[in-house]
SELUM-893688 format. One line per 8 residues: number of its first residue (from 1); their letters; for each residue x, y, z of C-alpha. Coordinates in pm, 1 decimal. Layout:
N
NUM = A = X,Y,Z; ... .
end
This chain:
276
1 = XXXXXXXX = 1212.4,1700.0,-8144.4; 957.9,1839.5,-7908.2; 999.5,1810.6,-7491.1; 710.0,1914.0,-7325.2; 769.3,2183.3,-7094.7; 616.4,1950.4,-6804.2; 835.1,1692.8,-6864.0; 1107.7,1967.2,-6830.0 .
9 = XXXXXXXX = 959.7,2086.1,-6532.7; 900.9,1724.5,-6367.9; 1244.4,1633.2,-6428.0; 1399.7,1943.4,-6245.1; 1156.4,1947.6,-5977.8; 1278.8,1577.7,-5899.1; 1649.5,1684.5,-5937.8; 1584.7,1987.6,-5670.4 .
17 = XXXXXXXX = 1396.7,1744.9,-5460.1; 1641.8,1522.5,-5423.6; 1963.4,1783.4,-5409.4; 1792.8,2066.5,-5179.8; 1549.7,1813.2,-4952.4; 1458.4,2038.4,-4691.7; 1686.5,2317.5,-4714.2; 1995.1,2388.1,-4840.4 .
25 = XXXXXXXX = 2170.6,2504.6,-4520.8; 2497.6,2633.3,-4672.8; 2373.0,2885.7,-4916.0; 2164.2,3037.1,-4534.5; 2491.6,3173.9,-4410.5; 2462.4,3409.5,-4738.5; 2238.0,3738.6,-4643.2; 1879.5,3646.0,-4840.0 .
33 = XXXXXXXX = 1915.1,3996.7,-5032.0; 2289.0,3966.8,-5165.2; 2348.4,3961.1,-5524.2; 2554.3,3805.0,-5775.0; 2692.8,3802.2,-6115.6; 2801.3,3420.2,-6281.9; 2917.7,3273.2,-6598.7; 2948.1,2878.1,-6733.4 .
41 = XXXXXXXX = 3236.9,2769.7,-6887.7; 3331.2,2419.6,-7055.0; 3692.5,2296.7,-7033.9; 3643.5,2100.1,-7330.3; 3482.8,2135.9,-7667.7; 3129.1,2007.7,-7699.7; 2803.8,1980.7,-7841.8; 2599.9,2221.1,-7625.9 .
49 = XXXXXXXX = 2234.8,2081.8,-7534.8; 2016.7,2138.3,-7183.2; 1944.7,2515.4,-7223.0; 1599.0,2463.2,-7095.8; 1654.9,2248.6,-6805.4; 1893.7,2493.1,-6708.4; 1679.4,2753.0,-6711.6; 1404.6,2572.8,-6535.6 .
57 = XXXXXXXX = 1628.1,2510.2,-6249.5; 1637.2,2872.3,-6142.0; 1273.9,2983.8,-6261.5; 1162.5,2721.1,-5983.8; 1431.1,2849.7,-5726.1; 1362.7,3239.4,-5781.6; 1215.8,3352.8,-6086.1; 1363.9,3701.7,-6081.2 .
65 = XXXXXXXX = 1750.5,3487.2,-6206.8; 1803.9,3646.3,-6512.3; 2067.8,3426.8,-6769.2; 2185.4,3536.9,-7080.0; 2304.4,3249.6,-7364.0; 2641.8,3294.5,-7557.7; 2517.8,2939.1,-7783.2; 2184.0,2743.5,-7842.6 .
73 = XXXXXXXX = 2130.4,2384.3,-7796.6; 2323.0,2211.0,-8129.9; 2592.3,2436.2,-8098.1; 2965.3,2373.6,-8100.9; 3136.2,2507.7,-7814.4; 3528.3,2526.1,-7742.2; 3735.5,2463.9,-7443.3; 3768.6,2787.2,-7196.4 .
81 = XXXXXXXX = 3430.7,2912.2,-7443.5; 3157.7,3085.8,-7227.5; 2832.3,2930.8,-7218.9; 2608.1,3167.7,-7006.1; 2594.2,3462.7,-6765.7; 2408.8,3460.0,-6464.1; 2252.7,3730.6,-6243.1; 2029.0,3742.0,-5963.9 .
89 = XXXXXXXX = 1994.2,3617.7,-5565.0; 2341.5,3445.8,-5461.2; 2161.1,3199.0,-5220.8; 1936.3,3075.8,-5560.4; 2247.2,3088.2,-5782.0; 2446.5,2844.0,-5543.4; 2158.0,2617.1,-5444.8; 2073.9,2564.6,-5831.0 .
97 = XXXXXXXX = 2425.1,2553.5,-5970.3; 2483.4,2169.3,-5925.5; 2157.3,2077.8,-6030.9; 2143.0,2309.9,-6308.6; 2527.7,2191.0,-6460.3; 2416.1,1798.2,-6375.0; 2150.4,1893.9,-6692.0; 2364.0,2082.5,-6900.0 .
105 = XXXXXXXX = 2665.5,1844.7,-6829.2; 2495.7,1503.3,-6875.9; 2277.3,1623.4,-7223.4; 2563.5,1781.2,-7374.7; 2772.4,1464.1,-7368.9; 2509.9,1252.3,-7525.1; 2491.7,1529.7,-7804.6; 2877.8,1521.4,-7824.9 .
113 = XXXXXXXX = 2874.1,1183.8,-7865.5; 2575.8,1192.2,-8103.2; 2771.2,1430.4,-8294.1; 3066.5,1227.4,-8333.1; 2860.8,962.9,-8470.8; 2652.4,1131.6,-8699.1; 2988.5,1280.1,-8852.2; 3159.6,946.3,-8922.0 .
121 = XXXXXXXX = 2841.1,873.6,-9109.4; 2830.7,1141.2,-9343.5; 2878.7,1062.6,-9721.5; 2628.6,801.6,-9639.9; 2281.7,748.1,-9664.5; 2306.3,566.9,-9360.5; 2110.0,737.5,-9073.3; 2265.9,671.8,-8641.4 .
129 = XXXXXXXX = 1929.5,584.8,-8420.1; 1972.4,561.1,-8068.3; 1773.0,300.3,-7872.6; 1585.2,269.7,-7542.4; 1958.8,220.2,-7322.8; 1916.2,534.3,-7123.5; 1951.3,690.1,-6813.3; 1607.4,618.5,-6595.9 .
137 = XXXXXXXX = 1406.5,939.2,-6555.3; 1606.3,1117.5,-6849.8; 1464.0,903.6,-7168.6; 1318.7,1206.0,-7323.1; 1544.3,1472.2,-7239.1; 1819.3,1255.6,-7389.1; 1689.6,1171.5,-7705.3; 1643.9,1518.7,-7778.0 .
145 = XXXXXXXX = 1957.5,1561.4,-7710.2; 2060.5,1279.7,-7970.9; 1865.9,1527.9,-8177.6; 2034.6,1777.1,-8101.4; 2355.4,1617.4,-8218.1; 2235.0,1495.2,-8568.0; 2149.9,1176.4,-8507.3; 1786.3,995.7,-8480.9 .
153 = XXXXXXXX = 1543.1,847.7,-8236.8; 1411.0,513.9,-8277.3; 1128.7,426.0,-8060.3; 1030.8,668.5,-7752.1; 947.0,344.7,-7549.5; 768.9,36.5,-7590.3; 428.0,199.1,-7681.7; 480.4,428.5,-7977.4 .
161 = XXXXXXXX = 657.5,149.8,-8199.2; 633.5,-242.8,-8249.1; 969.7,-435.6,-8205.2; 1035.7,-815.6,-8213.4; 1293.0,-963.1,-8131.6; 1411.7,-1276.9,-8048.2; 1213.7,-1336.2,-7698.9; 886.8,-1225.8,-7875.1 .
169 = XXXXXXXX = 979.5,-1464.3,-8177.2; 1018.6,-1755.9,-7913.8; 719.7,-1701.1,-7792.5; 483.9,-1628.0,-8032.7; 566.8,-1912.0,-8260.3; 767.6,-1767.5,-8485.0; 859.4,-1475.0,-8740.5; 531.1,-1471.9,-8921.1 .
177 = XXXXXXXX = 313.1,-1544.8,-8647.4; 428.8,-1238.7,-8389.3; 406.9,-1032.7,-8713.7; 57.6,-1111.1,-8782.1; -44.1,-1090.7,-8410.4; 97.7,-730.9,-8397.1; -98.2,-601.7,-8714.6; -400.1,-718.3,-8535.0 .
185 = XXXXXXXX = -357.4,-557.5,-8192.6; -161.3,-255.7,-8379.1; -198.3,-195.3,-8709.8; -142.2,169.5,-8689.7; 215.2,126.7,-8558.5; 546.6,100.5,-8729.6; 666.7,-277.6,-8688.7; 985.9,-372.4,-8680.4 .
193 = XXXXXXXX = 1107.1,-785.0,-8676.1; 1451.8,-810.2,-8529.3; 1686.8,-1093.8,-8769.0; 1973.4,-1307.8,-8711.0; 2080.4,-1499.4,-9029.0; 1989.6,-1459.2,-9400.4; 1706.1,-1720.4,-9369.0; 1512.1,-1556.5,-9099.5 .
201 = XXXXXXXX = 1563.9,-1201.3,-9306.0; 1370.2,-1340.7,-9553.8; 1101.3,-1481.0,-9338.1; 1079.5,-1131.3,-9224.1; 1086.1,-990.2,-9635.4; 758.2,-1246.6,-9690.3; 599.4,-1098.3,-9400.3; 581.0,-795.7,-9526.5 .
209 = XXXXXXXX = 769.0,-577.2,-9280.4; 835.8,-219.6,-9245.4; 1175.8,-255.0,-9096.7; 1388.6,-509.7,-9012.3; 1677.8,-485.8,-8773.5; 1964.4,-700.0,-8889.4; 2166.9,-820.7,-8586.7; 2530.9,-881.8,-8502.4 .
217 = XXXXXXXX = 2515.6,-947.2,-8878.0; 2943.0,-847.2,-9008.8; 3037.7,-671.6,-9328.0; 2990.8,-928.2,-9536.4; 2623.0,-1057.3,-9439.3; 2498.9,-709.0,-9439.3; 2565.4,-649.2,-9817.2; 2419.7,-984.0,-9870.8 .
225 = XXXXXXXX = 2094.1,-835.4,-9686.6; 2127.5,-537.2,-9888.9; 2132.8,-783.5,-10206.5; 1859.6,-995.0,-10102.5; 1633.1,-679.1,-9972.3; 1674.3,-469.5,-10273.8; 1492.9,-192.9,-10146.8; 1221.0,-372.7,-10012.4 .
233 = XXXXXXXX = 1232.5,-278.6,-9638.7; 1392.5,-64.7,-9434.7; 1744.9,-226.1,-9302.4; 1889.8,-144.8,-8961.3; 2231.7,-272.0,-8880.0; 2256.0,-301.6,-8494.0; 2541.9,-474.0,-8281.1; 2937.5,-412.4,-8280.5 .
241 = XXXXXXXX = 2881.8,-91.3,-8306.4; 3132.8,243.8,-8227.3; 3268.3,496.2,-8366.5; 3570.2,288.4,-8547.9; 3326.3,26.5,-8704.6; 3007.0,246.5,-8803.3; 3136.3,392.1,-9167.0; 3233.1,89.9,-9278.6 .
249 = XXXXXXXX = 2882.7,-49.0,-9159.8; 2691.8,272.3,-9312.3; 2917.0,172.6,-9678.6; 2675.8,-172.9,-9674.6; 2410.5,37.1,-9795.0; 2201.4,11.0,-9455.9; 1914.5,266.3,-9412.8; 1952.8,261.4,-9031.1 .
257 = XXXXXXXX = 2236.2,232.0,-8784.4; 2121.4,188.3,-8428.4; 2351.0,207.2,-8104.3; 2302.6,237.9,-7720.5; 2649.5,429.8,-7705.4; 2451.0,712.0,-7774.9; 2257.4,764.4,-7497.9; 2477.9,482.4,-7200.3 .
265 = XXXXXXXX = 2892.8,530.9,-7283.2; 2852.4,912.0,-7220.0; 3040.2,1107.7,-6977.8; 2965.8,1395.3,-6838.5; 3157.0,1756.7,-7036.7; 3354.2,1936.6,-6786.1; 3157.9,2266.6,-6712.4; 3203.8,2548.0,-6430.5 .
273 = XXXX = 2997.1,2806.7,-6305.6; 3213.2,3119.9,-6182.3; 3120.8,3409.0,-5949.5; 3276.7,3744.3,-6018.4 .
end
């Protein structure tokens, strides 16, 4: 997945904006031309991800920061592992620090936890899509870092995909009616009709769907879906779903597993930035 590097740039200039306001007064009592050496750590194993966030952080503070990488984004890293060295101005290297770690802490749990999920999928055909449950202002940088743990993105937002669901059903009239409206204001867009029984699923099958998203359906309904689908759309299993309950979900025969743990039930790796 592609980030544009003004998105990158956006999202650190807010961070900065809102950490340094208009000054950071306890990096002044450093002398302007001291120097310093740093390295990140992690205290736990992870997924890394955030490498250009991080970087961005200190080419807006003072471009002369020089950091070195030990891994890439989509690496595995260990407890006690080094991440990065730093060198350059002290008073840029403490006001970007928390800023800089916020990035690299908050992406590289979401592509832990994307990792975990994409490995209790394997053997499967099944593929893990995150969804639009994300942290506001960080939609972007955290689906690539889904990405960047094996799993998928499903829609960016509400403008690059069409999704139906219940609400939209309601009020359009039903299944085949909100389908037919959306292939005449979209017809270049994926759509995708969100189901709750067997009988709406095939509503969905006679309306010629790309996708359908089969939800809260258990075990047993979902290889009926699988049955009744036989190949003819793509099947996304959404609801009840964590890292105990996905492998038996993916063994239904679902093309698509989609989850907001991804991107919302993440917590932030344990990283440190050391002067020496």
């Amino acid at each position: 997945m592609h980030v544009p590097h003004s998105y990158i740039e956006n999202s650190v200039h807010t961070a900065l904006t809102e950490d340094i306001g208009s000054g950071d007064v306890t990096a002044h009592i450093i002398p302007e031309d001291d120097f310093s050496l740093a390295t990140v750590i992690t205290r736990e194993a992870a997924t890394l991800c955030g490498v250009d966030w991080f970087e961005e952080v200190f080419m807006q503070l003072d471009s002369q920061v020089f950091i070195e990488w030990d891994v890439d984004d989509g690496e595995r890293v260990e407890a006690g592992q080094q991440i990065c060295s730093l060198s350059g101005s002290t008073r840029a290297l403490l006001t970007g620090e928390r800023s800089a770690l916020n990035f690299l802490q908050t992406l590289s749990s979401t592509a832990t936890k994307a990792a975990e999920f994409a490995a209790a999928v394997k053997g499967t055909k099944a593929k893990v899509l995150d969804t639009r449950k994300t942290i506001p202002g960080l939609r972007i940088a955290q689906k690539y870092a889904v990405h960047c743990g094996g799993c998928y993105n499903h829609r960016v937002g509400l403008y690059d995909a069409i999704l139906i669901k219940e609400n939209h059903i309601l009020a359009a009239g039903g299944i085949s009616e909100a389908v037919e409206a959306a292939r005449f204001y979209s017809p270049e867009l994926l759509i995708e009709v969100e189901v709750e029984n067997l009988d709406e699923l095939q509503v969905a099958l006679d309306a010629n769907v790309e996708r359908i998203m089969l939800d809260n359906f258990n075990l047993d309904l979902l290889v009926q879906a699988v049955k009744i689908n036989n190949s003819k759309a793509q099947l996304e299993a959404s609801g009840n779903v964590n890292l105990k309950t996905i492998k038996a979900i993916a063994e239904t025969g679902v093309d698509f597993i989609s989850t907001g743990a991804l991107t919302k039930d993440v917590a932030a790796i344990d990283l440190s930035m050391r002067f020496s």
